[in-house]
N, CA, C and O of each residue as an XYZ file, in Angstrom:
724
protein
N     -10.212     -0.099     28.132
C      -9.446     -1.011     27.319
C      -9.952     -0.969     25.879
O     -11.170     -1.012     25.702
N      -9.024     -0.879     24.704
C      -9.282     -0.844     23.621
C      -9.550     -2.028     22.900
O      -8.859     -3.004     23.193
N     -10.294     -2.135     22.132
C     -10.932     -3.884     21.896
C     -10.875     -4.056     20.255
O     -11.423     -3.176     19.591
N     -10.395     -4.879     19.747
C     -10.424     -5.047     18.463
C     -11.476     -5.783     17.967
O     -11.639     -6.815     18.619
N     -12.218     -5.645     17.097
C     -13.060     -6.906     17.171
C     -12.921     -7.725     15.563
O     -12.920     -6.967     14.593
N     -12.841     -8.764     15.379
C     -12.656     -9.782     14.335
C     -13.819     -9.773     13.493
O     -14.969    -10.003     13.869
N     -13.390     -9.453     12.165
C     -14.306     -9.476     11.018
C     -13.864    -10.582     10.046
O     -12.667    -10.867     10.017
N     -14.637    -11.159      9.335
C     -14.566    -11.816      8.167
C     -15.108    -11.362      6.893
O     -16.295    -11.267      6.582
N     -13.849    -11.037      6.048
C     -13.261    -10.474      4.718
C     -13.968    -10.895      3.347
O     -12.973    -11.209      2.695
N     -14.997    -11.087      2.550
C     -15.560    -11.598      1.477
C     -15.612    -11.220     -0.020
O     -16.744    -10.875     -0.360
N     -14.888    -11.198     -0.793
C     -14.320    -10.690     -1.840
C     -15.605    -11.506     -3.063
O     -15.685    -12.734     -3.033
N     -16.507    -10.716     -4.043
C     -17.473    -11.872     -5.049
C     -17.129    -11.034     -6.326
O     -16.608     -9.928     -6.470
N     -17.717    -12.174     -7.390
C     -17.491    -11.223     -8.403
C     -18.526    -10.585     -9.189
O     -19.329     -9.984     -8.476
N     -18.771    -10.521    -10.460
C     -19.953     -9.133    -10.651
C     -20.931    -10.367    -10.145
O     -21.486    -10.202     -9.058
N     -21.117    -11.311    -10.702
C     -22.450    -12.263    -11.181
C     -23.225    -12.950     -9.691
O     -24.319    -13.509     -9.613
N     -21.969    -12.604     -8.326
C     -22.214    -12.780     -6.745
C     -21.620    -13.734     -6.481
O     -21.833    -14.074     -5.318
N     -20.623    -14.674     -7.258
C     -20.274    -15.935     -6.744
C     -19.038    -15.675     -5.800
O     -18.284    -14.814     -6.254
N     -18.755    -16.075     -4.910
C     -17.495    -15.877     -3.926
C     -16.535    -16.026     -4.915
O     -16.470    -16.951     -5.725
N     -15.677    -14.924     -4.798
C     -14.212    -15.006     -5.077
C     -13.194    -15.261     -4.264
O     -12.429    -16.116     -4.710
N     -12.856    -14.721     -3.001
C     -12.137    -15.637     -2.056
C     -12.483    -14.726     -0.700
O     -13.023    -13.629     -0.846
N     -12.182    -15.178      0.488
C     -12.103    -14.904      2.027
C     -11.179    -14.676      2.948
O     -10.388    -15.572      3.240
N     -11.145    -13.834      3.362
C      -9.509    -13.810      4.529
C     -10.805    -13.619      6.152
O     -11.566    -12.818      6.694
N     -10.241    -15.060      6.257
C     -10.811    -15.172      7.304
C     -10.690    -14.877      9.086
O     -11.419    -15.108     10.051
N      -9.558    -14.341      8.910
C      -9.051    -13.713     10.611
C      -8.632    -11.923     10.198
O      -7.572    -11.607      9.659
N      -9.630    -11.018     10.560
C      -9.402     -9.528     10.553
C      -9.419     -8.887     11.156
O     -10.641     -8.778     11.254
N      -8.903     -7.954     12.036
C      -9.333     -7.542     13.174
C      -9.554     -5.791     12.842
O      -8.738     -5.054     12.290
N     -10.501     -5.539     13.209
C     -10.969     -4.247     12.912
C     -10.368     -3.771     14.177
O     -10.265     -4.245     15.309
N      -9.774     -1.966     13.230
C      -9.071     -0.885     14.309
C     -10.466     -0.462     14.740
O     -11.504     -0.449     14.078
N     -10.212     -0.068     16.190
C     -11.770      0.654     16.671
C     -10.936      2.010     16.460
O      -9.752      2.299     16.630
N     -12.273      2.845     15.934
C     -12.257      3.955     15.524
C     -11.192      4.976     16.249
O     -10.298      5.638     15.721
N     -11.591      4.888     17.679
C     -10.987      6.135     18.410
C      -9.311      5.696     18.088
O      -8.498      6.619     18.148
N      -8.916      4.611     17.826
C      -7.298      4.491     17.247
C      -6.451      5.107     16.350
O      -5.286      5.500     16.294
N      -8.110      5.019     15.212
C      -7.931      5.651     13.804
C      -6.893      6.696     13.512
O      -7.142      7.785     14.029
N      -5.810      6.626     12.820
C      -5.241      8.332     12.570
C      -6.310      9.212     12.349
O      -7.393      8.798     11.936
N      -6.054     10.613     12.635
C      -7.036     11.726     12.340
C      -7.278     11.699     10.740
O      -8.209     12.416     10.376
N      -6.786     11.189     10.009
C      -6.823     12.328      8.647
C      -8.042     10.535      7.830
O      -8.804     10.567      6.863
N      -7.668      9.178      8.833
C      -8.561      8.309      8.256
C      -9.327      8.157      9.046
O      -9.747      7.000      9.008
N      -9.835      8.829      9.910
C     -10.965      9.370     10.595
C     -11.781     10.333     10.142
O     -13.008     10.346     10.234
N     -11.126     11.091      9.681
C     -12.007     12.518      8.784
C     -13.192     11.580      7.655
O     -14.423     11.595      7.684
N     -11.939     10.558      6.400
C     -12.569     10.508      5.372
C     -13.571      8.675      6.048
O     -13.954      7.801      5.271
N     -13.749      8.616      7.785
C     -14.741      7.174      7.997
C     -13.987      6.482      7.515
O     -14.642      5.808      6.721
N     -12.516      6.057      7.454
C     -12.240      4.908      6.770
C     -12.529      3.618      7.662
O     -12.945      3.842      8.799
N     -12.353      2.282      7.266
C     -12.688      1.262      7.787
C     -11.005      0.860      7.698
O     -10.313      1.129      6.716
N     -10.534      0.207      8.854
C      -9.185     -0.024      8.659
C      -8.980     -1.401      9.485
O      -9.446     -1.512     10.619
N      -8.260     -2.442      8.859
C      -8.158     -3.887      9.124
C      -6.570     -4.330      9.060
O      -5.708     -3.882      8.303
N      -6.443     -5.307     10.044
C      -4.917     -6.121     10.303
C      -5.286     -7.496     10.256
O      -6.251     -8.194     10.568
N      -4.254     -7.610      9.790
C      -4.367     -9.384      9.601
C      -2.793     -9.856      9.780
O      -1.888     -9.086      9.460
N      -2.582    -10.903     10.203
C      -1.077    -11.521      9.993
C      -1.269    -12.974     10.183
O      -1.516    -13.503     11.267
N      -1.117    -13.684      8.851
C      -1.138    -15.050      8.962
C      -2.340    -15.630      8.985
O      -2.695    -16.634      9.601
N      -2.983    -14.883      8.224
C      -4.779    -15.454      7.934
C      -5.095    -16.518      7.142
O      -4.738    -16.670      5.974
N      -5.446    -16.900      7.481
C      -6.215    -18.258      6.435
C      -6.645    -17.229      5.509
O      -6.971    -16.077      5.795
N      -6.597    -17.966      3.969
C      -7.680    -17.112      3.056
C      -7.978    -18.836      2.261
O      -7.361    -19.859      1.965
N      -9.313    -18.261      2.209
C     -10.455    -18.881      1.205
C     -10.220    -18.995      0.288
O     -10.141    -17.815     -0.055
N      -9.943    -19.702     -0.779
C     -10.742    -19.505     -2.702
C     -11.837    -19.973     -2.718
O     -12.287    -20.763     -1.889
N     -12.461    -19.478     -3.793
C     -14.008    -20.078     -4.055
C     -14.176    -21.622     -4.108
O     -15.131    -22.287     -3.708
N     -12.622    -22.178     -4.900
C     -12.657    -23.606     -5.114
C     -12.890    -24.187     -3.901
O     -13.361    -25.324     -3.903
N     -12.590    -23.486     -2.573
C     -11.979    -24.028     -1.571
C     -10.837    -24.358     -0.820
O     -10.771    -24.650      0.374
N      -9.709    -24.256     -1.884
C      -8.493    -24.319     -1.716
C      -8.240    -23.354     -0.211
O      -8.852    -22.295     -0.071
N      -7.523    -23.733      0.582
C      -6.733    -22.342      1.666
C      -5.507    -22.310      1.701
O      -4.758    -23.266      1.502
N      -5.191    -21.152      1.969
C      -3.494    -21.009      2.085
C      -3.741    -20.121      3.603
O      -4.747    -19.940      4.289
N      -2.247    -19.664      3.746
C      -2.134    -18.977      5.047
C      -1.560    -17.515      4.618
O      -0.579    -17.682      3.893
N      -1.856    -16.091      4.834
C      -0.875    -15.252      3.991
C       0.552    -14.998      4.785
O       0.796    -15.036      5.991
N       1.481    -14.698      3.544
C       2.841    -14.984      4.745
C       3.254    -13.610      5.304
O       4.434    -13.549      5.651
N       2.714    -12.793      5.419
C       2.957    -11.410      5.406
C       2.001    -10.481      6.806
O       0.912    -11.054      6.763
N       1.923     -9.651      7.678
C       1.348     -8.912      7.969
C       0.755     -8.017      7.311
O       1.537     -7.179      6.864
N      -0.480     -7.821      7.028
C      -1.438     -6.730      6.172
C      -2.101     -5.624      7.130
O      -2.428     -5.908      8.283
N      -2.242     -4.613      6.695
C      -3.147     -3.284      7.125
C      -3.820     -2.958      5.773
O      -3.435     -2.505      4.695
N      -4.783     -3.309      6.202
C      -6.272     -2.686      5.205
C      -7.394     -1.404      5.247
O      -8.128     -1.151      6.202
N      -7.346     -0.847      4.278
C      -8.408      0.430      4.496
C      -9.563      0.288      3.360
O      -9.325      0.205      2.155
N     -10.564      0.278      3.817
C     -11.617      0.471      2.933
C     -12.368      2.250      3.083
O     -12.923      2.578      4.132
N     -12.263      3.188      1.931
C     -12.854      4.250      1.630
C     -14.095      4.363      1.338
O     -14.691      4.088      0.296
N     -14.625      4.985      2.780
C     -16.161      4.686      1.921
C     -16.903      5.397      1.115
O     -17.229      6.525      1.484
N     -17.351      4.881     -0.212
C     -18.299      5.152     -1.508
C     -16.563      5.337     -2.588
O     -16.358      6.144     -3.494
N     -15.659      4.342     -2.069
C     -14.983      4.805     -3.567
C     -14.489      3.478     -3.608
O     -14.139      2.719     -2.705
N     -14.551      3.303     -5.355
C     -14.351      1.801     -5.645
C     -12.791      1.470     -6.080
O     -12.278      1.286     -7.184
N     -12.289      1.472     -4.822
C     -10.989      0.342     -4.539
C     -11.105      0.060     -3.316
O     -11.949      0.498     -2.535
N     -10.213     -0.720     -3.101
C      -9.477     -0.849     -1.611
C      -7.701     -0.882     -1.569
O      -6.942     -0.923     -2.538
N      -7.500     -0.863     -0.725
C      -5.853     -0.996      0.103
C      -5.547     -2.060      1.098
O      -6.002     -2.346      2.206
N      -4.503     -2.610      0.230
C      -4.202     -3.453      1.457
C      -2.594     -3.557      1.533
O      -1.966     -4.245      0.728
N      -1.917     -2.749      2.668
C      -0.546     -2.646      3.026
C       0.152     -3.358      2.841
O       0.764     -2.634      2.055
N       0.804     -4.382      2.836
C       1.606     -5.929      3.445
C       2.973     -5.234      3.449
O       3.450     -4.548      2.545
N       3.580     -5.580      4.783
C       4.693     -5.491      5.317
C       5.218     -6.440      5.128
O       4.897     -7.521      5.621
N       6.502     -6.163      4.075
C       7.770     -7.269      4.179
C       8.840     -6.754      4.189
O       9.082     -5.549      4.258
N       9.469     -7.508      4.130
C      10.874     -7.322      4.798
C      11.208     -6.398      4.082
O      11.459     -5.417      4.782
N      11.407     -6.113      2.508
C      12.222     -4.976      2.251
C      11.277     -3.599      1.869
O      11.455     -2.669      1.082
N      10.038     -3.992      2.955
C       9.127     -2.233      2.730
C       8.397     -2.622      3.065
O       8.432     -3.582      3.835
N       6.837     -1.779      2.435
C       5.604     -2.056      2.878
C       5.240     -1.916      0.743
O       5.860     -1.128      0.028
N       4.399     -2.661      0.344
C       4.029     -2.799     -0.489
C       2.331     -2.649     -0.734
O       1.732     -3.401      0.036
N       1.595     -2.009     -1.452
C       0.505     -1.568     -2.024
C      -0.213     -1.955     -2.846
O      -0.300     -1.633     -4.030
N      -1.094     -3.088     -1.915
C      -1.519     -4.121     -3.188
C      -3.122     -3.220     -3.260
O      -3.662     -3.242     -2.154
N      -3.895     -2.506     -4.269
C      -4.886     -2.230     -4.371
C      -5.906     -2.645     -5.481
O      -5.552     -2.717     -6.658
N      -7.204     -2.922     -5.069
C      -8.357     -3.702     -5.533
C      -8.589     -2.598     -6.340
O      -7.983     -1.619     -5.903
N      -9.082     -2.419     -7.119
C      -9.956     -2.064     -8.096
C     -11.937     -2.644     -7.638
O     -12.603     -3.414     -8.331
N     -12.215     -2.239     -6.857
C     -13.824     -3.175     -6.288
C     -14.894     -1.913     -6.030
O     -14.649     -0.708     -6.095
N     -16.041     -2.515     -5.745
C     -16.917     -1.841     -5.362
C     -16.642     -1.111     -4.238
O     -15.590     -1.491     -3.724
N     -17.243     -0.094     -3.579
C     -17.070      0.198     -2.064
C     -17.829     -0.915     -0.796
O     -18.877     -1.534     -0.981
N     -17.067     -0.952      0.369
C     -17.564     -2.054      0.806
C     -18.651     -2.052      1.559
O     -18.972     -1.053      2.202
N     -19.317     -3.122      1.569
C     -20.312     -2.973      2.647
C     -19.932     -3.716      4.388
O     -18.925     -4.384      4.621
N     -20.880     -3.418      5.287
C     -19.997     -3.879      6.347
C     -21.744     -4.558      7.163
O     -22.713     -3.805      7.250
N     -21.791     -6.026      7.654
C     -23.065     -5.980      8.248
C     -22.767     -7.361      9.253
O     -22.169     -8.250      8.647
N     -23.029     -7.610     10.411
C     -23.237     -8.658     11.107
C     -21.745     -9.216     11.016
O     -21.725    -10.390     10.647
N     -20.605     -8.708     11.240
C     -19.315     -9.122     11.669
C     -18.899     -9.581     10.062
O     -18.002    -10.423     10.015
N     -19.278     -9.266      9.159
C     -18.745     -9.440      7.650
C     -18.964     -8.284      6.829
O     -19.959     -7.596      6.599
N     -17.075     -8.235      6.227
C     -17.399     -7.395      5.212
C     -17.487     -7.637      4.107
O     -16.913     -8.711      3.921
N     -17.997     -7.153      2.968
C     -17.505     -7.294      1.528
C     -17.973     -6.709      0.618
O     -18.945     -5.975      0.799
N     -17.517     -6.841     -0.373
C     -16.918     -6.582     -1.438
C     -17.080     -7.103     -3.049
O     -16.693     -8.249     -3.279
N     -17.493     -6.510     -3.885
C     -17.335     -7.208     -5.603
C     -15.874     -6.550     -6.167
O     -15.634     -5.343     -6.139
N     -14.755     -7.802     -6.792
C     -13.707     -7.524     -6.817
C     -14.306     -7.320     -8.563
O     -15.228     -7.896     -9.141
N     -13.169     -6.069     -9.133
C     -13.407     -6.008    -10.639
C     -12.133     -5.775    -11.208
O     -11.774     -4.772    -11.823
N     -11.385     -6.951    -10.908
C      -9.917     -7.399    -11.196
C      -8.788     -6.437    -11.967
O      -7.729     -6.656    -12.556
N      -9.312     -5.657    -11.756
C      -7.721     -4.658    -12.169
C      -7.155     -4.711    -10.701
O      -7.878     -5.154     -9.808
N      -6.289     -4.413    -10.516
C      -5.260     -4.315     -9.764
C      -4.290     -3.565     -9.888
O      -3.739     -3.677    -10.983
N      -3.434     -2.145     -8.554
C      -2.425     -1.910     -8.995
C      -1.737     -1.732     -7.645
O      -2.226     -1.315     -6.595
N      -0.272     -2.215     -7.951
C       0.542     -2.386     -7.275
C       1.423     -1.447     -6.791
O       2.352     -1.345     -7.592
N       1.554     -0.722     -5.856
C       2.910      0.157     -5.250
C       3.801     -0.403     -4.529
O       3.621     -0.652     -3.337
N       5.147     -0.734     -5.330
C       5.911     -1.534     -4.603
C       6.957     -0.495     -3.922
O       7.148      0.679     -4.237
N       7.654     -1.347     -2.777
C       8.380     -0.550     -1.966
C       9.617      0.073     -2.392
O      10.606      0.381     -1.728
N       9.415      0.175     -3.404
C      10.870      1.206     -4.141
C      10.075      2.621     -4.687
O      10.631      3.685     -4.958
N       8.719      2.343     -4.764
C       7.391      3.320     -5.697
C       7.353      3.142     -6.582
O       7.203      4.093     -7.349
N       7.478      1.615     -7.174
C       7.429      1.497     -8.379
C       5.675      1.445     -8.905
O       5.000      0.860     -8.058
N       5.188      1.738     -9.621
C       3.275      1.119     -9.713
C       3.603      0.664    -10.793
O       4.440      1.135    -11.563
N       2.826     -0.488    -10.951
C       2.446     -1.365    -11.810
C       0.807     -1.640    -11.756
O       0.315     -2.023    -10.695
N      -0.057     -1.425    -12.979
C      -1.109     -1.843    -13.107
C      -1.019     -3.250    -13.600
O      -0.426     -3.665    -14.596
N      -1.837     -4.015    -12.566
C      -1.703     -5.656    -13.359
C      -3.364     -6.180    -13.381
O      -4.353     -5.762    -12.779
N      -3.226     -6.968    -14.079
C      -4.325     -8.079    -14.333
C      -5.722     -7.062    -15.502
O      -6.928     -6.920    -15.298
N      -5.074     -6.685    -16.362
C      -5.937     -5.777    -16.898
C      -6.381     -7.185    -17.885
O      -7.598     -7.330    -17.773
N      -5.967     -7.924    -18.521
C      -6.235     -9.601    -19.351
C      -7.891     -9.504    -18.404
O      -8.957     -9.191    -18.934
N      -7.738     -9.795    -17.211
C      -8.855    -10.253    -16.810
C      -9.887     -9.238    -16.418
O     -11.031     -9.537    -16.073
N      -9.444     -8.104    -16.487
C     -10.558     -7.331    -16.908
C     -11.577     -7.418    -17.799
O     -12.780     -7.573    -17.588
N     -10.783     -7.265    -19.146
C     -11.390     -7.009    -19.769
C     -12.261     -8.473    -20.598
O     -13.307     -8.257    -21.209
N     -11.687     -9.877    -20.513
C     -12.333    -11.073    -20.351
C     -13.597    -10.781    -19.776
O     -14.674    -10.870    -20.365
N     -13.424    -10.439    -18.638
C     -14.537    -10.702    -17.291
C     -15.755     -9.888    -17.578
O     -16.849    -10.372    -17.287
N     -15.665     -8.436    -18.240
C     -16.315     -7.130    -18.015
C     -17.356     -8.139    -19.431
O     -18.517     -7.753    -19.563
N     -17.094     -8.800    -19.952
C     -17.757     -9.494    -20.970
C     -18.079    -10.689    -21.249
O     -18.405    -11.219    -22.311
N     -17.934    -11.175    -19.939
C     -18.379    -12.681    -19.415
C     -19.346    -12.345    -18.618
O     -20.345    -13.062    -18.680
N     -19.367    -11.033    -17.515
C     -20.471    -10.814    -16.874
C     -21.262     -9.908    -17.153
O     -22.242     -9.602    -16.472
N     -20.858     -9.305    -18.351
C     -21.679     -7.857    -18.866
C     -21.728     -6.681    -18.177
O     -22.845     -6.315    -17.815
N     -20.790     -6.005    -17.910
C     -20.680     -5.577    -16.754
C     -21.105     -3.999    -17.462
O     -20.307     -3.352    -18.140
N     -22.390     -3.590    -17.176
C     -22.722     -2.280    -17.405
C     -21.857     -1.466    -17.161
O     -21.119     -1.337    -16.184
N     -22.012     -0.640    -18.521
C     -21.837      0.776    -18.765
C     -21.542      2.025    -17.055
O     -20.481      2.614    -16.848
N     -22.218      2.067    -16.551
C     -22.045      2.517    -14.625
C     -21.367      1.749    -14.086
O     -20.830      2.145    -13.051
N     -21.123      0.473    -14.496
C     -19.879     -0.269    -13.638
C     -18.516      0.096    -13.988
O     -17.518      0.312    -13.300
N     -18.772      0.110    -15.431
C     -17.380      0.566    -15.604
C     -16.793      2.173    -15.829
O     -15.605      2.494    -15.863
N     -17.903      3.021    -15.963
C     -17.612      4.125    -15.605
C     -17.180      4.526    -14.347
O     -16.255      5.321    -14.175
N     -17.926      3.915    -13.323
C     -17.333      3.766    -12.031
C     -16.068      2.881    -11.718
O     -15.672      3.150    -10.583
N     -15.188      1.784    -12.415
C     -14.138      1.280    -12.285
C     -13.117      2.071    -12.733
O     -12.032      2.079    -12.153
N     -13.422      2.978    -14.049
C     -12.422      3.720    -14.249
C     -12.491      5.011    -13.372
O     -11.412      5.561    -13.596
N     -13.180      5.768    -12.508
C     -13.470      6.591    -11.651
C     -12.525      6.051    -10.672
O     -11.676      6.840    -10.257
N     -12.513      4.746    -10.187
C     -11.794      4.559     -8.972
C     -10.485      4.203     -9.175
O      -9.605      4.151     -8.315
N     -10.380      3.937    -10.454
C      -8.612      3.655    -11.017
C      -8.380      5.315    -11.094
O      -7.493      5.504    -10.262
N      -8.671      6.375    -11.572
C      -8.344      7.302    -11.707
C      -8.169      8.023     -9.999
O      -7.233      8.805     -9.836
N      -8.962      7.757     -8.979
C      -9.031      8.419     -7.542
C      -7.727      7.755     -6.930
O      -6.903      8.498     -6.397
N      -7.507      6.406     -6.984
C      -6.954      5.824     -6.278
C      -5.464      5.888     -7.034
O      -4.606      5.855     -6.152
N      -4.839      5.971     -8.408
C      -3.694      6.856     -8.986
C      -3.685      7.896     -8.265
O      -2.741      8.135     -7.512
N      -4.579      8.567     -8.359
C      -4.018     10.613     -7.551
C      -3.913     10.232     -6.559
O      -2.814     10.723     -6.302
N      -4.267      9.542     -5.433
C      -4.007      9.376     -4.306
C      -2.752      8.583     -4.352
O      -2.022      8.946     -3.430
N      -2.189      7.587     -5.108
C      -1.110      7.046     -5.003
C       0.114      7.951     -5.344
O       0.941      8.342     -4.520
N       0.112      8.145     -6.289
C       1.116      9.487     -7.019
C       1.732     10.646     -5.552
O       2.863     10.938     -5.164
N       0.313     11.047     -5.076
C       0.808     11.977     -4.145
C       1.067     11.657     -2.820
O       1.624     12.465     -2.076
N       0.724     10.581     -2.462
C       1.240      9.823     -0.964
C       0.281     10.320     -0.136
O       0.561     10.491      1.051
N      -1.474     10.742     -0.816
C      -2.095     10.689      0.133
C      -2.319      9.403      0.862
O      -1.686      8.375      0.622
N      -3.548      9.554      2.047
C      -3.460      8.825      2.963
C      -4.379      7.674      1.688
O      -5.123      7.947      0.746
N      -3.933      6.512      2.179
C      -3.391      5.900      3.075
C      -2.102      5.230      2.877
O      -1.711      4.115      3.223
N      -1.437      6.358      2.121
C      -0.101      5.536      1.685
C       0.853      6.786      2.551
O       1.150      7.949      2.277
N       1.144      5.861      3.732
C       1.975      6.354      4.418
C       2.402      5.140      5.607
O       1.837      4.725      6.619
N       3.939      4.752      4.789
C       4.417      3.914      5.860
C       4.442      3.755      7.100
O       4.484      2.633      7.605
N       4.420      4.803      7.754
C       4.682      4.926      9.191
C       3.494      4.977      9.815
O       3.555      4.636     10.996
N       2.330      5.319      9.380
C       0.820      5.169      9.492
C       0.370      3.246      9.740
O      -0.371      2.677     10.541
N       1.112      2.831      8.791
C       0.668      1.472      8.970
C       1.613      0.500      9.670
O       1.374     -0.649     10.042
N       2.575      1.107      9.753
C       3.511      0.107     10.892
C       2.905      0.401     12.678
O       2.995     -0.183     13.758
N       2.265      1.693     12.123
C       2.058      2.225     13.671
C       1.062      1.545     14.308
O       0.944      1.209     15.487
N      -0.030      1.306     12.823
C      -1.452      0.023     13.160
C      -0.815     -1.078     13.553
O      -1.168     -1.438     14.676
N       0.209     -1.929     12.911
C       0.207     -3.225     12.945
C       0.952     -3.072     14.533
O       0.721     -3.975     15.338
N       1.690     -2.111     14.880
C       2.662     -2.225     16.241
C       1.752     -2.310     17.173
O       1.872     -3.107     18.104
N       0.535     -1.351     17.023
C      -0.351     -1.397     18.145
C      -1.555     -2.679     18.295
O      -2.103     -2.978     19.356
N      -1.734     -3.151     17.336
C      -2.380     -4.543     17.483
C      -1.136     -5.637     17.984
O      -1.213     -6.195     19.078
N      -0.658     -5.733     17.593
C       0.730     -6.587     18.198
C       0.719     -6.118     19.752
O       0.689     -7.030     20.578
N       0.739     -4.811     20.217
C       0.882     -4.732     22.168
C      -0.274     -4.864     22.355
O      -0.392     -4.557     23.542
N      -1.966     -5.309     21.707
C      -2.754     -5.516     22.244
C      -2.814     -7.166     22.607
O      -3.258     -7.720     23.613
N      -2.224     -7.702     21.457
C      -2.475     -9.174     21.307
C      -1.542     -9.416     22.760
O      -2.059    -10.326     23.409
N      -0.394     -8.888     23.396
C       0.440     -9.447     24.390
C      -0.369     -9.330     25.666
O       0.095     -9.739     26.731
């Protein structure tokens, strides 16, 4: 029997203070993995209807089904969300993640870019980039490495490498759905 097991999601920012939490995740066990996010170790996560955290405390619920991949040693992440008219490409701009004692996470470094389900990309939240990169001082290697992972994670978007492949992530969320029954 194939077993999912539940992680909790921790997003901080440079200086370590929590930025927010998605607190119900269920990690794909490996042998599920597609081959080609098996090759590059990806870490791959579902969620539908998670509580998430803010630092304030505030919670909401997300309204969407998500499939998440974390690449390891490259600074973004992916996170799928299935809606109704596609699957949409919300990606972090962050450190690579770490994973220890049923928690993962993460330092978010607020760029953001979006692949929406028509292929449209939009880079957003660059305002708070560049605020932030000078509220927390964010060395010279941080941001050589932020623009490293905005540049990896474009070529990978542009060309529909993995993990941007619709049918890849409907196939995750279908098969956690016949596990949950």
């Amino acid at each position: 029997m194939i077993t999912y097991r539940r992680t909790l999601v921790k997003s901080f920012k440079h200086d370590g203070h929590l930025h927010r939490m998605w607190m119900e995740n269920w990690i794909v066990p490996k042998q599920m993995c597609h081959q080609l996010h098996q090759q590059e170790d990806m870490l791959v996560l579902i969620n539908c209807h998670t509580p998430i955290q803010e630092a304030n405390g505030k919670q909401w619920i997300s309204k969407v089904p998500a499939v998440t991949f974390f690449v390891p040693n490259q600074w973004f992440n992916i996170v799928a969300l299935i809606e109704e008219q596609g699957i949409r490409y919300y990606c972090n701009i962050a450190s690579p993640a770490y994973q220890t004692d049923g928690v993962i996470t993460y330092i978010d470094y607020d760029l953001d870019v979006i692949r929406h389900s028509d292929g449209h990309i939009a880079i957003v939240d660059r305002e708070e980039y560049d605020m932030n990169r000078l509220v927390y001082h964010y060395p010279d290697v941080v941001e050589r490495r932020v623009a490293q992972g905005m540049e990896a994670l474009m070529g990978r978007m542009r060309k529909g490498d993995t993990p941007f492949q619709d049918e890849a992530v409907l196939w995750y969320y279908q098969q956690w759905m016949k596990a949950q029954s």
